[in-house]
TIFILO-928045 format. One record per residue (C-alpha): residue number from 0; x, y, z negated. Coordinates in steps of 0.001 Angstrom, whole numbers, plus 500000, padded with zeros to 6 digits. Layout:
BEGIN
resi:px:py:pz
NUM:X:Y:Z
...
END
This chain:
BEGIN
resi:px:py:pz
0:500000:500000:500000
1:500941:503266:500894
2:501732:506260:497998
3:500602:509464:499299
4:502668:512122:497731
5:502036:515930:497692
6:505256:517858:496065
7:506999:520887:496518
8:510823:519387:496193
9:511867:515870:496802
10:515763:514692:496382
11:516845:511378:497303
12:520145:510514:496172
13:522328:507228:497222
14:519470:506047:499575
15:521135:504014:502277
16:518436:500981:502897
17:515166:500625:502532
18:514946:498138:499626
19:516380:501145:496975
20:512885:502664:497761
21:510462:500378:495120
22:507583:501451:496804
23:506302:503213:500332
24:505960:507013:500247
25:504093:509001:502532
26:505761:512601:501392
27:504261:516190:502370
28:506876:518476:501372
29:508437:522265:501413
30:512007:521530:500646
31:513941:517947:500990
32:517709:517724:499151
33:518872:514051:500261
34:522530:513519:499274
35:524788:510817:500461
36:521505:509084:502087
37:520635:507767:505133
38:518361:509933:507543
39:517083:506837:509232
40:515470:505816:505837
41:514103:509052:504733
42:513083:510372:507425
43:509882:507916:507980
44:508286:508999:504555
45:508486:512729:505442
46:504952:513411:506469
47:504884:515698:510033
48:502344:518142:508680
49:505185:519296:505822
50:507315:521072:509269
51:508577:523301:509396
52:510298:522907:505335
53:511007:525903:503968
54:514524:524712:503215
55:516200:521738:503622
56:519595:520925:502103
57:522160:517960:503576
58:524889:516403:501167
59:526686:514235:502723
60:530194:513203:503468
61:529640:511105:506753
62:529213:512783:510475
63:525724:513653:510469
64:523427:514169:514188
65:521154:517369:512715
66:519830:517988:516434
67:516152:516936:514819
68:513216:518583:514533
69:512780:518581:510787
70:516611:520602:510665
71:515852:522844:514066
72:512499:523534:512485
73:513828:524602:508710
74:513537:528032:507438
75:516714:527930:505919
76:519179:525040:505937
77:522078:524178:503512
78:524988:521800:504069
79:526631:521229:500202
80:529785:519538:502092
81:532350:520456:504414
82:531597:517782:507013
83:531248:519221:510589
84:528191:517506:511368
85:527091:517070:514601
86:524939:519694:516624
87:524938:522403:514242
88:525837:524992:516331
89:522854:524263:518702
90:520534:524537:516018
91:518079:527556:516320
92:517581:528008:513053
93:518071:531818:511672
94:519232:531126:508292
95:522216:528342:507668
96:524499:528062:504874
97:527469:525923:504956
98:530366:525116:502288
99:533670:525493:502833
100:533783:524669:506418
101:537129:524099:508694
102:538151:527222:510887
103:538404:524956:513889
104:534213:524149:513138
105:533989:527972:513108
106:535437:528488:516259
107:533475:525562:517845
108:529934:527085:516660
109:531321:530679:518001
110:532397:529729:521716
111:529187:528091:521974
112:527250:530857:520887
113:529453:533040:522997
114:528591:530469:526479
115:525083:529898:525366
116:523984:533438:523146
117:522024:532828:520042
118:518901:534628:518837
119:518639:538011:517394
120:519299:538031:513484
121:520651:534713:513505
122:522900:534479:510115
123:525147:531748:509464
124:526923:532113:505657
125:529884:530247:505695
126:531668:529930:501821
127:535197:530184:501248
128:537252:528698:498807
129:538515:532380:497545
130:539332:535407:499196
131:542870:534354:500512
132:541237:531268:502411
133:538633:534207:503379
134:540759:536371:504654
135:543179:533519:506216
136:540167:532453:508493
137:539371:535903:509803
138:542782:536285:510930
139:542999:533318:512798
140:539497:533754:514568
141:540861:537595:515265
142:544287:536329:516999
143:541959:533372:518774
144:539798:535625:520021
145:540892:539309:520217
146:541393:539317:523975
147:537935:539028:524462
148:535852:541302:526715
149:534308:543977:524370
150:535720:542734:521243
151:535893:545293:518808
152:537687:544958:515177
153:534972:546376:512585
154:534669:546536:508741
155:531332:546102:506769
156:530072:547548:503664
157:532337:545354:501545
158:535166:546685:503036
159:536812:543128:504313
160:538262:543231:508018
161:535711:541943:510640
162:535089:542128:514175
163:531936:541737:516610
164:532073:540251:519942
165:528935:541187:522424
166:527261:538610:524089
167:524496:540651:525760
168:523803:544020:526912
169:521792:544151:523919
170:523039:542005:521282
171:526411:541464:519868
172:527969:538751:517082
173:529397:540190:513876
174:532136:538091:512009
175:532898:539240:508663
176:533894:538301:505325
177:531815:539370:502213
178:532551:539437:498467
179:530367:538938:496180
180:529735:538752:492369
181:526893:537124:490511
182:527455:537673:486323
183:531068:538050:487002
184:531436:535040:489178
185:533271:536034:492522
186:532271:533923:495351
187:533548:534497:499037
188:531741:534238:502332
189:532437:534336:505990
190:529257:535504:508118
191:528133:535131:511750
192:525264:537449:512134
193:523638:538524:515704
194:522478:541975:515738
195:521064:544405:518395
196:523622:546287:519932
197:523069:550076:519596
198:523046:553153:522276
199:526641:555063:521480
200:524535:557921:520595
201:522589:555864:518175
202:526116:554849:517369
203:527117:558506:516545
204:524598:558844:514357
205:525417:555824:511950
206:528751:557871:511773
207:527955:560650:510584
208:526132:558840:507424
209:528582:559125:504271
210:530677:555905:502953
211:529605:555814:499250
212:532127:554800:497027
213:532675:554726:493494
214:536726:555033:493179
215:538497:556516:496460
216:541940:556158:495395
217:545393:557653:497580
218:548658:557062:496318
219:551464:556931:498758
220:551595:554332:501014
221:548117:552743:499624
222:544700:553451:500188
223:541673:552290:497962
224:538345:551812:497912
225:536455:550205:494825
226:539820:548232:494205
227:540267:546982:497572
228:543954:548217:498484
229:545091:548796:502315
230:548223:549527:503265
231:548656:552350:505576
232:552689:553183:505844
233:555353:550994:505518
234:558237:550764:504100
235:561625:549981:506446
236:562249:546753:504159
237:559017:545756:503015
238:556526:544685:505708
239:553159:543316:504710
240:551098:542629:507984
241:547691:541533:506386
242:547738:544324:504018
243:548867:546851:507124
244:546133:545086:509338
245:543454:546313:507163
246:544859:549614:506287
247:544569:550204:510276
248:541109:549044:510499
249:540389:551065:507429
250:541619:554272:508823
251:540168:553835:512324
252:536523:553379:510086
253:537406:556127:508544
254:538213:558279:511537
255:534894:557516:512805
256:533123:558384:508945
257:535348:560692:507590
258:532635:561768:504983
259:532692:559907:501741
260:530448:560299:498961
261:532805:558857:495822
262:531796:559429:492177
263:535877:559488:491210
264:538700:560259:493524
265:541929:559940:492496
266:545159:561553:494414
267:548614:560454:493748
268:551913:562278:495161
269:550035:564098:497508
270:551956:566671:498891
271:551646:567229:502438
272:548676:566831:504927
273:550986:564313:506644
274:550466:562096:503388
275:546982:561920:504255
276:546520:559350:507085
277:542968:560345:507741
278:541107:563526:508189
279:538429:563559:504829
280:535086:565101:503226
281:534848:564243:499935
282:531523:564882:498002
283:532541:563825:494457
284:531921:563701:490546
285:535561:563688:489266
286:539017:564538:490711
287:542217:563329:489330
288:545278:564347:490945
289:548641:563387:489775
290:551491:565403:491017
291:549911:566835:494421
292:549951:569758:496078
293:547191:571623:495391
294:546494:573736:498467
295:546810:570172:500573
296:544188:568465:497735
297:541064:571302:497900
298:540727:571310:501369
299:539017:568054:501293
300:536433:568538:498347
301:532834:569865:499760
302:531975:572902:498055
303:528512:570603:497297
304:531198:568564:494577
305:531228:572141:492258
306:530565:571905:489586
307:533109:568983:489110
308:531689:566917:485809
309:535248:566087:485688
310:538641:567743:486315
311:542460:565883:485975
312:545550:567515:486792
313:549203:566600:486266
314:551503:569179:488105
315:555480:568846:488312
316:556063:572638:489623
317:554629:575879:488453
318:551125:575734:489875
319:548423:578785:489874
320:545122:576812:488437
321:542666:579956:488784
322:540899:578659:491271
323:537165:578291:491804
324:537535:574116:491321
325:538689:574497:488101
326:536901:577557:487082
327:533963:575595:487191
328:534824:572062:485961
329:532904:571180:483193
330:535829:569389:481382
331:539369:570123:482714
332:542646:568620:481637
333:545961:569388:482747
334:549139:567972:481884
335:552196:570289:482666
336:555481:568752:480870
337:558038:571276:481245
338:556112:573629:484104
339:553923:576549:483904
340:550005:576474:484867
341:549873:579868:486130
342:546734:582380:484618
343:545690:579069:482449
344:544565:581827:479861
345:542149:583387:482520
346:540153:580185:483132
347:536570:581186:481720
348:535842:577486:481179
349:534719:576235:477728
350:536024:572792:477751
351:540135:572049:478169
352:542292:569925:477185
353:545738:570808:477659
354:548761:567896:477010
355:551814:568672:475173
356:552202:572450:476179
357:554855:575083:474946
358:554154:576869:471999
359:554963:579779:474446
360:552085:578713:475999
361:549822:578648:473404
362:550813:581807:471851
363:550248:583588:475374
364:546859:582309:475783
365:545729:584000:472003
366:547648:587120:473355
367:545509:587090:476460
368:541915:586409:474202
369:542899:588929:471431
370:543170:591448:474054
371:540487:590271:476771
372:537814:588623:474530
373:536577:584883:475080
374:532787:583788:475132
375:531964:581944:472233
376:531691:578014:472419
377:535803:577780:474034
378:537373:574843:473095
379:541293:574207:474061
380:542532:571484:472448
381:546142:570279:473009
382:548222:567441:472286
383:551466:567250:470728
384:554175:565008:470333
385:553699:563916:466774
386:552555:565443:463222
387:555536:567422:462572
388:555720:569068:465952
389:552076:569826:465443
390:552878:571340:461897
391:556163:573700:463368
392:553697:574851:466165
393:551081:576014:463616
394:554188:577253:461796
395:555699:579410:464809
396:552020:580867:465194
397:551293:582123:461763
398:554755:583516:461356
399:553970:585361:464875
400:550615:586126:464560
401:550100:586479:460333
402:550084:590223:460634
403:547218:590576:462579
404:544532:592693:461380
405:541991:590297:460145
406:544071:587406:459987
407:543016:585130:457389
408:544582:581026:456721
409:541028:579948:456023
410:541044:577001:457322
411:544108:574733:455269
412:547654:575269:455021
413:548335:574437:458631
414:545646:576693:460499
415:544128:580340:460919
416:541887:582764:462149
417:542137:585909:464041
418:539033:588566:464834
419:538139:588710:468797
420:535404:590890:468168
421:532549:591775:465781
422:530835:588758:466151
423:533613:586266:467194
424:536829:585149:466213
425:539340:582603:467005
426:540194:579694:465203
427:543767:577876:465572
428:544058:575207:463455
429:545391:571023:463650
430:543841:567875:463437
431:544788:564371:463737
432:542615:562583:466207
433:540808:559613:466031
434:539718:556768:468939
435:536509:556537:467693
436:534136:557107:464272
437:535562:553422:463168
438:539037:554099:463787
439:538179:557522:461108
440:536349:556077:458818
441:538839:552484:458731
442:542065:555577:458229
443:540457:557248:455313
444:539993:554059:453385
445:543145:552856:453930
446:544599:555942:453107
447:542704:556292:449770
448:543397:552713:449102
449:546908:553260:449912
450:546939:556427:447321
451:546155:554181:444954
452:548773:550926:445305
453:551706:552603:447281
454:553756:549525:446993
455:553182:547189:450156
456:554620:544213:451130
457:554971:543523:454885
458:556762:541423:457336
459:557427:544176:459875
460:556575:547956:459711
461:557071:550117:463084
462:557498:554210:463037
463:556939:556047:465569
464:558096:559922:465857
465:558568:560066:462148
466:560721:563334:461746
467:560142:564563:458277
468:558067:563572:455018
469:555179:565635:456658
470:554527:563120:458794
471:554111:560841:455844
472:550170:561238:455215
473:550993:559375:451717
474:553714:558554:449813
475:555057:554804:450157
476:557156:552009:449308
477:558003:549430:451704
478:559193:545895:450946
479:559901:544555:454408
480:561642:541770:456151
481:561191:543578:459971
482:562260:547279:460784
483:561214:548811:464136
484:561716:552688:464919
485:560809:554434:467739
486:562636:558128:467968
487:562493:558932:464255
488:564967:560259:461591
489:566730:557871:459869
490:567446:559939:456740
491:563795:560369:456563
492:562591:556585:456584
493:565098:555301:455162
494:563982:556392:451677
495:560750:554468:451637
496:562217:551263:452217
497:562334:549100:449058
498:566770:548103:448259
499:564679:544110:447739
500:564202:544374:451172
501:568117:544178:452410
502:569706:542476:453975
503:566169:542555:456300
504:566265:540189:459165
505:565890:542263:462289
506:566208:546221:462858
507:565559:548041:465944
508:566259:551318:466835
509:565272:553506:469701
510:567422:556732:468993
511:566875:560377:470539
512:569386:562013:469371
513:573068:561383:468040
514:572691:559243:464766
515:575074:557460:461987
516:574120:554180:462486
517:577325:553697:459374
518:574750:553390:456643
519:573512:550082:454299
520:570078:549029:456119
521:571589:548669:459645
522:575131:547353:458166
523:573072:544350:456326
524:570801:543447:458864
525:571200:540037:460578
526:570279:541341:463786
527:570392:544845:465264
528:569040:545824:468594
529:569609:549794:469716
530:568331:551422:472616
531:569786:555234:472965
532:571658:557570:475746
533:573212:559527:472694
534:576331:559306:470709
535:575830:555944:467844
536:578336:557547:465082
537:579975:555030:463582
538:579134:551702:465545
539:582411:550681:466023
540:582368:550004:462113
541:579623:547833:461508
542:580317:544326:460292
543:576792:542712:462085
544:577390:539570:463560
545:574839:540025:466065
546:574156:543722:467564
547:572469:544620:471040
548:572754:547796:472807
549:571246:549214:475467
550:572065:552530:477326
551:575353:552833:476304
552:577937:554793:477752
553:581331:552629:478991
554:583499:555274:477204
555:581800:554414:474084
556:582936:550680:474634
557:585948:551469:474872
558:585691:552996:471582
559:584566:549822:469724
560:587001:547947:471853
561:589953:550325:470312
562:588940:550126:466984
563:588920:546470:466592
564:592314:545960:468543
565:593256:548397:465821
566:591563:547225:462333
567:590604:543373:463366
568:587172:541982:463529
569:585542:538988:462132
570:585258:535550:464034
571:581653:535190:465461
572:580709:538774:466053
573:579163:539149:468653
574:577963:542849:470430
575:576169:542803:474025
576:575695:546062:475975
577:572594:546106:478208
578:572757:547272:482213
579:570140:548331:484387
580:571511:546262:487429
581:574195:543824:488710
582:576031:546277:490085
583:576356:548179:487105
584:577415:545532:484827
585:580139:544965:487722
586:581251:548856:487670
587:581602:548597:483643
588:583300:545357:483488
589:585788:546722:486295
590:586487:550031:483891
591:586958:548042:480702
592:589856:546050:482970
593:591542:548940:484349
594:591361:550477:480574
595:592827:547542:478852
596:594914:545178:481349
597:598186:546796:479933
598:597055:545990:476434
599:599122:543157:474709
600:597985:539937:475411
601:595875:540213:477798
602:594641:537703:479847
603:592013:537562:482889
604:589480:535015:482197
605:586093:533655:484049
606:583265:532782:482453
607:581874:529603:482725
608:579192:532669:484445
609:581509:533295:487390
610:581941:536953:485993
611:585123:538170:485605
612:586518:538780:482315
613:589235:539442:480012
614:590682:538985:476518
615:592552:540046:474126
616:594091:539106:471289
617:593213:540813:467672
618:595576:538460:465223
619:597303:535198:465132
620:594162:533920:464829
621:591550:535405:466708
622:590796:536966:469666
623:588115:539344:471505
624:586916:538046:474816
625:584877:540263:476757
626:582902:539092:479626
627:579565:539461:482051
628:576477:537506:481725
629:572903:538725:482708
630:573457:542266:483354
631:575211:542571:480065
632:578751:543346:478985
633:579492:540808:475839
634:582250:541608:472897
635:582558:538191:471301
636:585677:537605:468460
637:586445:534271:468960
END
């Protein structure tokens, strides 16, 4: 007897023969799944009235004939495998998905559609393994067929290279890759798409529509948009051909749609028009531009972008920044280093941030408001290096301004305020920033916690910019086993370090400025590491075993060299001096030679590194062997 079935989905899995069916169907269906089964055997219990399926999706690992009416009749049709079955590209079905199929079954479904033409809107999906297997099988279907009559190299909205072919007067086949991402889950496509092909004035029109972007990003030799990089200049011994393939097809897009429509655009080392390889229109939220020349930069915002929400600007020359793009920037920030932003204190915006300026600067800007005014609401706020060069700032502004009529320190020790007008005065005064109302209200409880138990025990403490006790927000003692400073004063932290703590295991020290590095914590540690361009007083003395430098002058070698051939040194120590490069450890190791080849006792040696060497004897017993290995120059007693 004979089941009549009505269902919506039916999967048959491992059918082959008709006995693993336990009883006869007679199925009316809108989507059939059979994996690794035999057609012959399903096919009979598919009733005729369910074509055409709304979908019908084919796993199977064995050359399968789909040149049947239940696939040719499918609204969409998936293949789960890569198996090249047989007769798909004759299919004349509109929507086909296949996984991960060979580029040779590509090019076999595209030269048939190319002899035969396919339908209008026509979409085969195609998925990739990622986006290097993506972009691999566009290049070879480019190169196979790019000497094709009317082929024309395209990019789609997803901004991965592409091409269409025309196959018609009216129609034309796009091949393109697409990215896309589902809940963070990247997946890669390749698409074969027939579409109608447009009048060139209908054409001219799609150009002048705006690319919409939300990061256009130029720096150099690089273009970007929404992370995809293209390279657009080369260097003479660096020659990327995929990434310069795109950045072609990117800029001949672009030449074509020169208006974009970006929320941020970012500028890097811009300094010439030549730097830009495209002509632009930029409609934007937010410009960022990192040493560029201004006057090149402007020229390419629409006046629609004013007001900017957002305005970034790091300048390495003096630069004139009242102009109408920053005048009206809601929030501005500039970062000048050691060059002048021209009429900064003329800007009538209210919102500035200003990184690590002069105090020159900063006292010119009050001159400026004390004698022009300033609408109430201003803000400039600007970093500094650390607390105590915040503190001799506020310090070099009262002592210059504290005779001011109306000048009153109402704020705290370290601040002030100075009468602009009747109704409005100025307010200069420090604070110590915070990431976020966490990171604030996590600093005042440790703080006030620390206030009360000073004493902490810690495996490794790290200072950072620590010049004076100012920048000590409370007082401390330290009983450590790890010391790490980063550009502070020794004299200063020093003191908080617990005597329980020596001899502490590791110390390192990146020093700017000259320092006595002669003094108990560094002469007890087991292992000191220094990083500095500045004179180390006293190195030359230390008894570490184990000390590494870095930056150090090869005069100053000599030094330590000198001393030891002159007051001895104990077996085992062992000093290495850091290089940059190869070459540089060669240059050193070559002036340490010519300095000391006349010495007594000395003898050229190899290292079992193939660098060439030397030694020289200190007593009867011992000896100092100095040698290349790694980019470093080693002083080992042995």
């Amino acid at each position: 007897m004979v089941q009549s079935v009505n269902v919506n989905l039916v999967v048959f899995y491992d059918v082959e023969t008709s006995p693993k069916i336990p009883v006869k169907l007679d199925l009316t269906i809108n989507k059939l799944k059979y994996i690794f089964s035999d057609l012959k055997v399903v096919l009979p219990m598919i009733n005729p009235r369910s074509l055409p399926l709304t979908e019908i999706s084919l796993f199977d690992y064995d050359d399968t004939d789909i040149d049947l009416e239940i696939f040719r009749s499918a609204r969409d049709v998936i293949f789960g495998t890569s198996q090249q079955s047989v007769g798909l590209e004759k299919i004349p079905n509109k929507k086909v998905y296949i996984s991960r199929p060979k580029t040779d079954f590509v090019r076999r479904i595209i030269r048939y559609w190319m002899q035969n033409g396919k339908k209008i809107g026509t979409e085969f999906s195609m998925s990739c393994e990622d986006r290097s297997d993506l972009v691999e099988k566009i290049a070879i279907l480019q190169e196979e067929l790019h000497e094709t009559q009317g082929y024309l190299e395209e990019i789609n909205e997803h901004f991965v290279s592409g091409f269409s072919i025309p196959l018609s007067s009216t129609s034309k086949l796009l091949v393109y890759g697409i990215v896309k991402n589902e809940n963070e889950v990247y997946t890669f496509e390749l698409v074969l798409i027939f579409v109608t092909s447009r009048s060139s004035f209908l054409q001219r029109i799609d150009k002048t529509i705006p690319l919409r972007a939300r990061r256009f990003w130029i720096k150099g030799d690089y273009l970007s948009l929404d992370g995809y990089q293209f390279t657009v200049k080369h260097k003479s011994w660096y020659r990327n051909m995929k990434a310069e393939k795109y950045g072609n097809l990117l800029i001949s897009y672009l030449r074509g749609r020169s208006s974009v429509n970006a929320d941020e655009v970012y500028f890097f080392e811009v300094k010439t028009s030549q730097d830009i390889p495209v002509k632009l229109e930029l409609t934007i939220n937010k410009l960022i531009s990192n040493v560029c020349n201004l006057e090149v930069v402007l020229p390419m915002i629409t006046p629609r972008s004013l007001p900017l929400a957002e305005l970034s600007v790091t300048v390495d020359k003096d630069t004139n920044v009242d102009l109408e793009i920053v005048r009206s920037a809601r929030d501005v920030k500039f970062d000048l280093d050691l060059w002048e932003l021209i009429s900064l204190e003329m800007i009538p915006n209210k919102k500035v941030y200003i990184s690590r300026p002069k105090t020159d600067v900063v006292r010119r800007i009050i001159r400026y408001w004390m004698q022009n005014g300033k609408e109430i609401g201003t803000e400039f706020s600007m970093s500094c290096y650390n607390r105590s060069d915040l503190v001799k700032k506020i310090a070099v502004l009262q002592e210059e301004f504290h005779k001011t009529p109306g000048y009153l320190e109402e704020i705290n020790e370290n601040g002030f305020s100075i009468p602009l007008s009747s109704i409005s005065k100025l307010l200069v005064f420090g604070i110590e920033k915070h990431f976020d109302d966490k990171d604030k209200k996590n600093g005042k409880l440790l703080m006030s916690y620390l206030k009360g138990r000073s004493s902490v025990n810690v495996d490794s403490a790290i200072f950072e910019t620590v010049k004076t006790s100012q920048d000590f927000p409370v007082k401390l003692v330290l009983t450590i086993n790890k010391l790490e400073t980063i550009c502070c004063n020794l004299e200063v932290v020093i003191p908080i370090i617990n005597p329980r703590s020596f001899p502490i295991t590791e110390l390192s020290m990146v020093v700017d400025e000259p320092t006595n590095v002669d003094v108990k914590i560094v002469r007890s540690a087991k292992e000191v590491f220094i990083g500095t361009f500045h004179e180390l007083i006293g190195l030359e003395k230390l008894p570490n075993k184990k000390v590494y430098v870095r930056l150090m002058p090869v005069t100053d070698v000599v030094s330590i060299i000198r001393f030891w051939m002159q007051n001895g040194k104990e077996v085992g120590t062992e000093f290495l001096i850091f290089y940059f490069t190869t070459s540089d450890l060669r240059e050193a190791m070559t002036k340490l030679q010519e300095e000391f080849h006349k010495a007594r006792g000395y003898l050229d040696e190899i290292s079992k590194h193939l660098f060439s060497g030397f030694s020289i004897p200190l007593s009867s017993t011992s000896k100092l062997f100095v040698h290349g290995i790694e980019r470093h120059v080693v002083l080992k007693v042995v």
